[in-house]
C-alpha atoms as one frame of an Amber mdcrd trajectory, in Angstrom:
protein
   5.836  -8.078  27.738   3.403  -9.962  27.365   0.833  -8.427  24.456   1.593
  -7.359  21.255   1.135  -3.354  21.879   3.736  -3.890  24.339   6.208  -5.864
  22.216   5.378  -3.066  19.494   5.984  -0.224  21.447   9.387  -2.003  23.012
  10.997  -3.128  18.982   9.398  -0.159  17.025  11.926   2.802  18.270  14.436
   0.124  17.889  13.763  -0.467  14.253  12.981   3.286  12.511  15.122   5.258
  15.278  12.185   7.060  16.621  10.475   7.118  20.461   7.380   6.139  20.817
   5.420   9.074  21.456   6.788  10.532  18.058   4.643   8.291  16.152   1.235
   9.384  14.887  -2.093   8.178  14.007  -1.285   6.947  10.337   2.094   5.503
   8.943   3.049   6.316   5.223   4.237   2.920   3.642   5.421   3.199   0.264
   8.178   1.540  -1.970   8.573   4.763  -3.440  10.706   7.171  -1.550   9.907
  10.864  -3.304   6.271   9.647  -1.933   7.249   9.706   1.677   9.623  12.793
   0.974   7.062  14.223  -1.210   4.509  13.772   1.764   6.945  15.030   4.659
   7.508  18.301   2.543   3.800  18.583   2.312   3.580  18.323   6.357   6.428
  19.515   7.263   7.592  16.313   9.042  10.776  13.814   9.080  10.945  10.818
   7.165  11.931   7.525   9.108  12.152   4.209   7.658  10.301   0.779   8.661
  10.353  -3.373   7.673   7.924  -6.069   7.927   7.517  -9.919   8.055   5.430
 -11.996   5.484   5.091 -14.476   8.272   1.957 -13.374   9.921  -0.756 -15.845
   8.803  -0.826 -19.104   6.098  -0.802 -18.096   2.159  -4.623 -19.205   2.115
  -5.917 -16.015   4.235  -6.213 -13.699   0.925  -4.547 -10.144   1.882  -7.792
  -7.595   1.600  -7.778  -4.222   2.253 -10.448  -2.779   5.060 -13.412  -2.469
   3.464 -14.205   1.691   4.704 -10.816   2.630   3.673 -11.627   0.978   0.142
 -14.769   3.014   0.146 -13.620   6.099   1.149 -10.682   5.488  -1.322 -12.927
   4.915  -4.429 -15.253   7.585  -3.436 -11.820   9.897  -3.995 -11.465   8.670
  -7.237 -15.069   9.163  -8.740 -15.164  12.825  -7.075 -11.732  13.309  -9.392
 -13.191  11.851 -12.022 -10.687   9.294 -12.246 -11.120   5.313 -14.254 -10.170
   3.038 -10.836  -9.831  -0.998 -11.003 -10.744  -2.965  -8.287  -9.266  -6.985
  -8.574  -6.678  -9.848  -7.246  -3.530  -8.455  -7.447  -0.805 -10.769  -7.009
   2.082 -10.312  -4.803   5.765 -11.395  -5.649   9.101 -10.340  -5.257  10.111
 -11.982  -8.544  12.193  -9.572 -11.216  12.171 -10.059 -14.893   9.316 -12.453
 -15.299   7.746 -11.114 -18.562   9.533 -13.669 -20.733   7.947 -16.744 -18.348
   5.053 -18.066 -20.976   3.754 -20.321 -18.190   4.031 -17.815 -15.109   1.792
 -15.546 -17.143  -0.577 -18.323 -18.181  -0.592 -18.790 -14.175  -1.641 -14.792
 -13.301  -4.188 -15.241 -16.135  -5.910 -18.447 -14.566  -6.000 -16.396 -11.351
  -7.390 -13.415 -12.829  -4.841 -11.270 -11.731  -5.175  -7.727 -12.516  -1.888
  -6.650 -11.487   1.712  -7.358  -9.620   2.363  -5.364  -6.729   5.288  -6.425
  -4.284   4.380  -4.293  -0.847   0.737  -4.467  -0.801   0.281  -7.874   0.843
   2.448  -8.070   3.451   0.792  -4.708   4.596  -2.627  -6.301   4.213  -1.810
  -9.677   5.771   0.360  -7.848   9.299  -2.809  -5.082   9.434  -5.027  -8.360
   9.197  -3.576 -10.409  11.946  -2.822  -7.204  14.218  -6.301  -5.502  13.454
  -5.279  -2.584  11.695  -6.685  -1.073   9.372  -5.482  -1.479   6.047  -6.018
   0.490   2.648  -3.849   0.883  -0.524  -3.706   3.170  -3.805  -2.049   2.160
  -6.384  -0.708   3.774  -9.055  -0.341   1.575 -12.588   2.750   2.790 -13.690
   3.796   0.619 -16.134   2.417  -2.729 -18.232   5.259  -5.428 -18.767   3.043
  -7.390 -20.645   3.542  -5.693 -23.285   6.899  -4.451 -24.303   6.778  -0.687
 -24.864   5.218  -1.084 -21.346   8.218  -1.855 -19.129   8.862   0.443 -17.140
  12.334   2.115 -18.369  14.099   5.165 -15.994  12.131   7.345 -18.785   8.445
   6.208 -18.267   9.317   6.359 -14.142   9.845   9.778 -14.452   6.891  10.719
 -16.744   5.167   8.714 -14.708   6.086  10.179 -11.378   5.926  14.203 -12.925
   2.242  13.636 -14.134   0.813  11.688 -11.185   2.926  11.730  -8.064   1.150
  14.761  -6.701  -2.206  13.922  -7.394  -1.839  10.449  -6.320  -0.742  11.556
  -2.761  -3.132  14.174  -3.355  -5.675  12.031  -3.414  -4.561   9.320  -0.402
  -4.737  12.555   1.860  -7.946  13.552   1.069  -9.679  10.103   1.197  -7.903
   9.485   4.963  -8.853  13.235   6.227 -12.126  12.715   5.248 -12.462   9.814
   7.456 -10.742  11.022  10.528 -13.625  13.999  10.135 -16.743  11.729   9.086
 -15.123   9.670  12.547 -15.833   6.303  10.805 -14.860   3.375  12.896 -13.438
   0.794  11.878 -14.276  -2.366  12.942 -12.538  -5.604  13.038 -14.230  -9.031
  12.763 -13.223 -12.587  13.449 -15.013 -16.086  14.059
C-alpha cells in the first residue's frame, strides 16, 4: 500500500465494520448520537461508528473549515432566517473548566467564541487528506454563566426544539451543492 486511498480503503472496513463499497459520498460525524440516528431514520440507512487521530499536522496549522461548504452553510441560515456566528472556536477535551479564572481569561485573549471538542480534529484530518470540511454547530448551552450549563433538562429542550431543524438545515446546504456541482478545490504552497 503505498498511498493513503489505499491504506484508507484497507483500515476503514476494519474500524466501523463496513466494506468498502458501502460507503457513500458524505460521512455524518457528530458527537451526538440521536443526530446520526435521527439522520439514518430520515434516509432510511444504518448507522456505523468511526475514530480519528489529532496527530495529523503541528497545533500552529489553525483547523478551518472549506471555505464553499461555509458559504453554502451560511447561505442556509439567512434563507431560514436564522442569527449565525462565525469565529475561533477553541478545541479541548477538558471537563468542568468554568470555575478556572485564568483558563477563561486565556479563551478571552484568544477571542474565542466558543468550545467545541470534535470540530478540529475533523478540520485538521480533512486538511491534511484534502477533504472537504464543513461544520454546524448548534450552541446549546453557555457555561459561562451558571444557569447556562448544560443540565440533562436544557439537553433535552435543547435537542426537542432544534435537533430537526438543525439536521434540517445541514441536508439542505450539502444537497444544494451536490446539485449547483461546486468543486471544491484544494490548495497548498
Amino acid at each position: 500500500m503505498k498511498t493513503k486511498l489505499e491504506i484508507a480503503r484497507n483500515w476503514l472496513p476494519r474500524y466501523t465494520g463496513t466494506s468498502i463499497d458501502k460507503f457513500g459520498d458524505y460521512i455524518l460525524l457528530t458527537n451526538f448520537h440521536n443526530y446520526v440516528e435521527r439522520f439514518a431514520e430520515q434516509f432510511g440507512c444504518e448507522v456505523k461508528g468511526e475514530g480519528t487521530s489529532n496527530d495529523y499536522l503541528p497545533k500552529e496549522v489553525p483547523a478551518l473549515p472549506s471555505f464553499k461548504l461555509h458559504k453554502f452553510v451560511s447561505n442556509k441560515l439567512v434563507e431560514y432566517q436564522l442569527e449565525y456566528r462565525t469565529g475561533v472556536i477553541y478545541t479541548s477535551n477538558r471537563r468542568v473548566w468554568e470555575w478556572d479564572n485564568e483558563f477563561k481569561q486565556y479563551l478571552a485573549k484568544l477571542s474565542a467564541i466558543g468550545i467545541d471538542m470534535e470540530t478540529a480534529t475533523i478540520f485538521i484530518v480533512g486538511h491534511a487528506n484534502e477533504i472537504s470540511r464543513g461544520a454546524l454547530l448548534l450552541v446549546s448551552d453557555m457555561p459561562l454563566i451558571p444557569e447556562g450549563i448544560k443540565t440533562e433538562e436544557l439537553d433535552i429542550k435543547v435537542n426537542d426544539k432544534y435537533l430537526d431543524l438543525h439536521l434540517k438545515l445541514g441536508v439542505d446546504a450539502m444537497t444544494e451543492i451536490e446539485e449547483k456541482g461546486e468543486a471544491i478545490r484544494h490548495f497548498r504552497y
